[in-house]
C-alpha positions in Angstrom: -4.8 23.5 -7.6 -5.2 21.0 -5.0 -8.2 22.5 -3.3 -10.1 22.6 -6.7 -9.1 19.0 -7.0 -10.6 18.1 -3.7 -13.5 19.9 -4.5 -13.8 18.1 -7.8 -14.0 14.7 -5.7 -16.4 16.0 -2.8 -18.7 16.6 -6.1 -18.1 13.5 -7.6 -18.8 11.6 -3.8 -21.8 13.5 -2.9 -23.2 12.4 -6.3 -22.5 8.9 -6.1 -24.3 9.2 -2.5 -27.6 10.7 -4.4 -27.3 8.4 -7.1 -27.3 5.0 -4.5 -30.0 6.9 -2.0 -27.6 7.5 0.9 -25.1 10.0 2.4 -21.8 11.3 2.0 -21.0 9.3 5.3 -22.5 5.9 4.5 -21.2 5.9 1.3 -17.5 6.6 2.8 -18.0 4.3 5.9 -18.8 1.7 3.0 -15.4 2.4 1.4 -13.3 2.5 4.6 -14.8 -1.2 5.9 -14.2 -2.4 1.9 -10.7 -0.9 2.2 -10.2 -2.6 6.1 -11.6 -5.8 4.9 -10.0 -6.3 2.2 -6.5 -5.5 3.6 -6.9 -8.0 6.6 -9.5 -6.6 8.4 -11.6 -9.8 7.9 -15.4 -10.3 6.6 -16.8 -8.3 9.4 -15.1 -4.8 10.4 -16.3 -2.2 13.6 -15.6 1.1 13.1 -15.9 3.7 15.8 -17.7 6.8 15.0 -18.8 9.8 17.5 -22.5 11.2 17.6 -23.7 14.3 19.4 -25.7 12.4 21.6 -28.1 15.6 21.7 -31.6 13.9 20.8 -33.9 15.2 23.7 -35.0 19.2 23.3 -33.9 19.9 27.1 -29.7 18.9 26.1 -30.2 21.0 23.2 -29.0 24.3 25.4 -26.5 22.4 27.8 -23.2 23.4 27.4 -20.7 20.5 27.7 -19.5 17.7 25.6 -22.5 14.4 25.4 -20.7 12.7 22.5 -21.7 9.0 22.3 -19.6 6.6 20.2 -21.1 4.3 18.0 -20.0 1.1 17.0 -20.6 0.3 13.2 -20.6 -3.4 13.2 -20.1 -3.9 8.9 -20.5 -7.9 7.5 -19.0 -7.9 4.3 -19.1 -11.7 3.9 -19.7 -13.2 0.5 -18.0 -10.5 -1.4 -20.8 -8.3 -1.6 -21.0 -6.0 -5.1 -20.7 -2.1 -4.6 -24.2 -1.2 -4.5 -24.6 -4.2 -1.7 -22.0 -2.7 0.9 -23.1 0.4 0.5 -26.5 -0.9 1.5 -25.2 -2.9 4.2 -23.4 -0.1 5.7 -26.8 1.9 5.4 -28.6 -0.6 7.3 -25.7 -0.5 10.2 -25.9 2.8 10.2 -29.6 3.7 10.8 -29.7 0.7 13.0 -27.1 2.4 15.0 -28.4 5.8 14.9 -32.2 4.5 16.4 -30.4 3.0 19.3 -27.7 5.0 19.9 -29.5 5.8 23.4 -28.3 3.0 24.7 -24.3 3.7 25.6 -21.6 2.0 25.9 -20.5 2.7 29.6 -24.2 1.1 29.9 -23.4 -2.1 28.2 -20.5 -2.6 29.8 -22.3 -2.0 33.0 -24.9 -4.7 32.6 -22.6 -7.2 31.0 -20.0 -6.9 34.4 -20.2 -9.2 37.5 -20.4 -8.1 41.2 -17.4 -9.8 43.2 -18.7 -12.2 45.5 
């Protein structure tokens, strides 16, 4: 069946993740900026991915939607090996993740100009 099938390669992924010391997440953002650059995308792809934005105790209980995006910056220059773009991606990721505080609306705030 096609579920079984599907379960076969969830399996298959989340063991390739344990086996390179990452997640099922890095190890498919990896594949998706491989896929992108190697398709056109170029030697350095952003990919867009939502977090829950929920790291301080007192948001925990709010009802509402706090989802942040993230911008995964991945530079696959050089024609990095397997192993090495699923480190790179690693590295974006948890980059991302520790200052994911900082949001985009924020950014854009202090990179804008005042009319004069």
């Amino acid at each position: 069946s096609a579920a079984g099938g599907f379960g076969i390669l969830v399996s298959g992924l989340e063991g390739m993740a344990r086996q390179t010391g990452t997640t099922l997440f890095t190890l498919l953002l990896a594949s998706f900026g491989a896929l992108l650059s190697r398709h056109g995308a170029g030697a350095e792809v952003a990919v867009g991915s939502p977090v829950a934005n929920r790291r301080r105790p007192e948001l925990e209980g709010l009802v509402g939607c706090l989802i942040n995006t993230l911008v995964l910056r991945l530079r696959l220059a050089g024609d990095p090996s397997w192993l090495e773009t699923t480190r790179r991606a690693r590295e974006v990721l948890l980059a991302a993740l520790a200052h994911q505080d900082f949001h985009s609306r924020s950014w854009s705030s202090a990179c804008s100009r005042s009319a004069i």
